[in-house]
C-alpha angles and dihedrals in degrees: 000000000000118000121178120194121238126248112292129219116302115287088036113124127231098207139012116194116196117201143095123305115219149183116241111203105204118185086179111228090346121111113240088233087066108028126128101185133014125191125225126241113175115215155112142203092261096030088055104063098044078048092053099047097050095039096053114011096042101235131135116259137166131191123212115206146117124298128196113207104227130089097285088061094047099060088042081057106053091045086054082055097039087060091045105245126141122233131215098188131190099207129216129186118228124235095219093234114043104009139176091264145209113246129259127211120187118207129161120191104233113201136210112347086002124091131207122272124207130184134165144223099194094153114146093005111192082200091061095055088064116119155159108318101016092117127046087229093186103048094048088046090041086072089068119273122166101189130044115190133193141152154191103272095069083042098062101048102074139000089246090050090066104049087038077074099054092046082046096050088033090062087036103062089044085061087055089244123138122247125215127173132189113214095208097174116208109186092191083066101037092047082070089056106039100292124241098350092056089044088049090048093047099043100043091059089047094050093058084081095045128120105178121014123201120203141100133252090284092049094046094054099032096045100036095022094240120165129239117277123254097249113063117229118248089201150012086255096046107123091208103079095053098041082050084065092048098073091054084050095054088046094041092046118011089181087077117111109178139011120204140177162140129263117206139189112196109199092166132331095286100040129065133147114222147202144151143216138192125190101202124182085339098307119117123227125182117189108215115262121260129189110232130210097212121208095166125358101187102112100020083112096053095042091064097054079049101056087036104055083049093061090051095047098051095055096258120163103253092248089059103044082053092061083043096062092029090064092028087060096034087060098042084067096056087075150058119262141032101276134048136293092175134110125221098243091055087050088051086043096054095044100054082055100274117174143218102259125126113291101214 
């Protein structure tokens, strides 16, 4: 059963991510091969999420991860600040020359009949060199935290990431906190460590301390090798493939409390119809299906475990964090960027069936 803990004392924090923090380089619709100017968003999978929930659904949120002390780290700093989370930094000193580095992530946004194309320059990652004690675990989750997040994008970049998130949701379960990671698999960064059979050993261990997993059916089946369900999905937004899944998790890990994610149509870059489901202590919950008009899709995923875990956190029935989440993650792709620009009104708004008309 999952049993969320209520808010603690003030200065006690509701959730703490741990993952690497990163630069995005966006040209817009523009290919890289051809781009003048880029701006700059600062985020990452786990980031994102702590980001989210403090920006838009006022709770109090940190983020534990690797700092480099030059200029690049510096601006990735004060937009951690600008978006209220708290940071609980291992620092690292740049050479000038070689690193370590913060890391660079390359996304155009495609547009029509063109998709988005991302690509990384993760060379020397400060982020990567993280490991086992590099945190004091208990005393950060003896201020008071209820929710611990992770994902697989930190997972994937080193051997000692990976177990840095079991010492992390080791130390968060003995706080009494829940733990939630998104498996996010990213082949580009699993093919430099084995590829799929390394991802399934990694996270599989990791998952064993999980309470609430977020993916969809590919990540289900790339990052803990489950196999495809027995009814075949009509659609991308069919539930049933992914509920299918559901039955091999509960088997595979039966600490798992909840399941959660997005499904998503992509017609062409800029249009994508788009849903969500939960399965929750053995109950099913589906969120209604939208069309969005993307302007940048980059987030949307991490929007909805936002949206969702607040949800969770703030004592929601499921069905409703996961409209929550549904209408959190459908905004955040309304605009540029990786995290939101939203307000929670407009997500309550949204998920009650709110529409697109004027607001006066």
């Amino acid at each position: 059963m999952l049993s969320v803990p209520q808010a603690a004392a003030t200065g006690a924090l509701d959730l703490v991510s741990l993952g690497a923090l990163v630069h995005r380089l966006d040209p817009g619709i523009v290919p890289f091969r051809k781009a003048t100017e880029c701006r700059i968003h600062v985020s990452g999978g786990e980031f994102n999420v702590a980001a989210n929930l403090a920006d838009c659904f006022g709770l109090r949120t940190g983020i534990a991860t690797a700092m480099v002390d030059y200029p690049v780290g510096d601006l990735i700093a004060e937009r951690v600040r600008a978006m209220g989370v708290a940071p609980f930094y291992k620092r690292f000193a740049h050479d000038g020359v070689a690193g370590p580095n913060m890391a660079t992530v390359y996304s155009d946004r495609g547009h029509g009949v063109r998709a988005p194309v991302v690509f990384y320059n993760r060379s020397n990652e400060a982020a990567a060199q993280l490991t086992p004690g590099d945190f004091d675990w208990d005393a950060l989750f003896a201020g008071g935290v209820r929710w611990f997040h992770s994902g697989g994008i930190f997972a994937a970049l080193a051997e000692g990431t990976g177990e840095l998130i079991i010492e992390a949701m080791q130390a968060a379960h003995r706080a009494g906190a829940i733990t939630s990671f998104d498996l996010n698999y990213r082949e580009k960064l699993w093919n430099r460590r084995g590829g799929a059979s390394t991802a399934i050993d990694v996270v599989r261990r990791i998952a064993r301390h999980v309470d609430v997993l977020i993916g969809n059916e590919e990540d289900l089946q790339k990052s803990l090798g489950i196999p495809g369900p027995d009814v075949a999905a009509t659609t991308a937004l069919d539930p049933q493939a992914f509920f299918g899944a559901i039955e091999h998790v509960r088997a595979l890990l039966p600490n798992v409390k909840a399941v959660a994610t997005t499904l998503r149509e992509v017609h062409s870059t800029n249009r994508h119809s788009w849903s969500a489901v939960a399965w929750v202590d053995g109950d099913r919950y589906v969120a209604p299906t939208c069309e969005l008009d993307v302007i940048d899709r980059v987030g949307g995923g991490d929007g909805f475990a936002a949206g969702f875990i607040y949800g969770l956190l703030t004592g929601t029935p499921p069905e409703e964090a996961v409209r929550l989440g549904w209408a959190h993650g459908a905004l955040l792709t309304t605009y540029p960027g990786d995290t939101t620009m939203a307000t929670v009104d407009q997500v309550r708004a949204f998920a009650r069936g709110g529409s697109a008309r004027i607001q006066r």
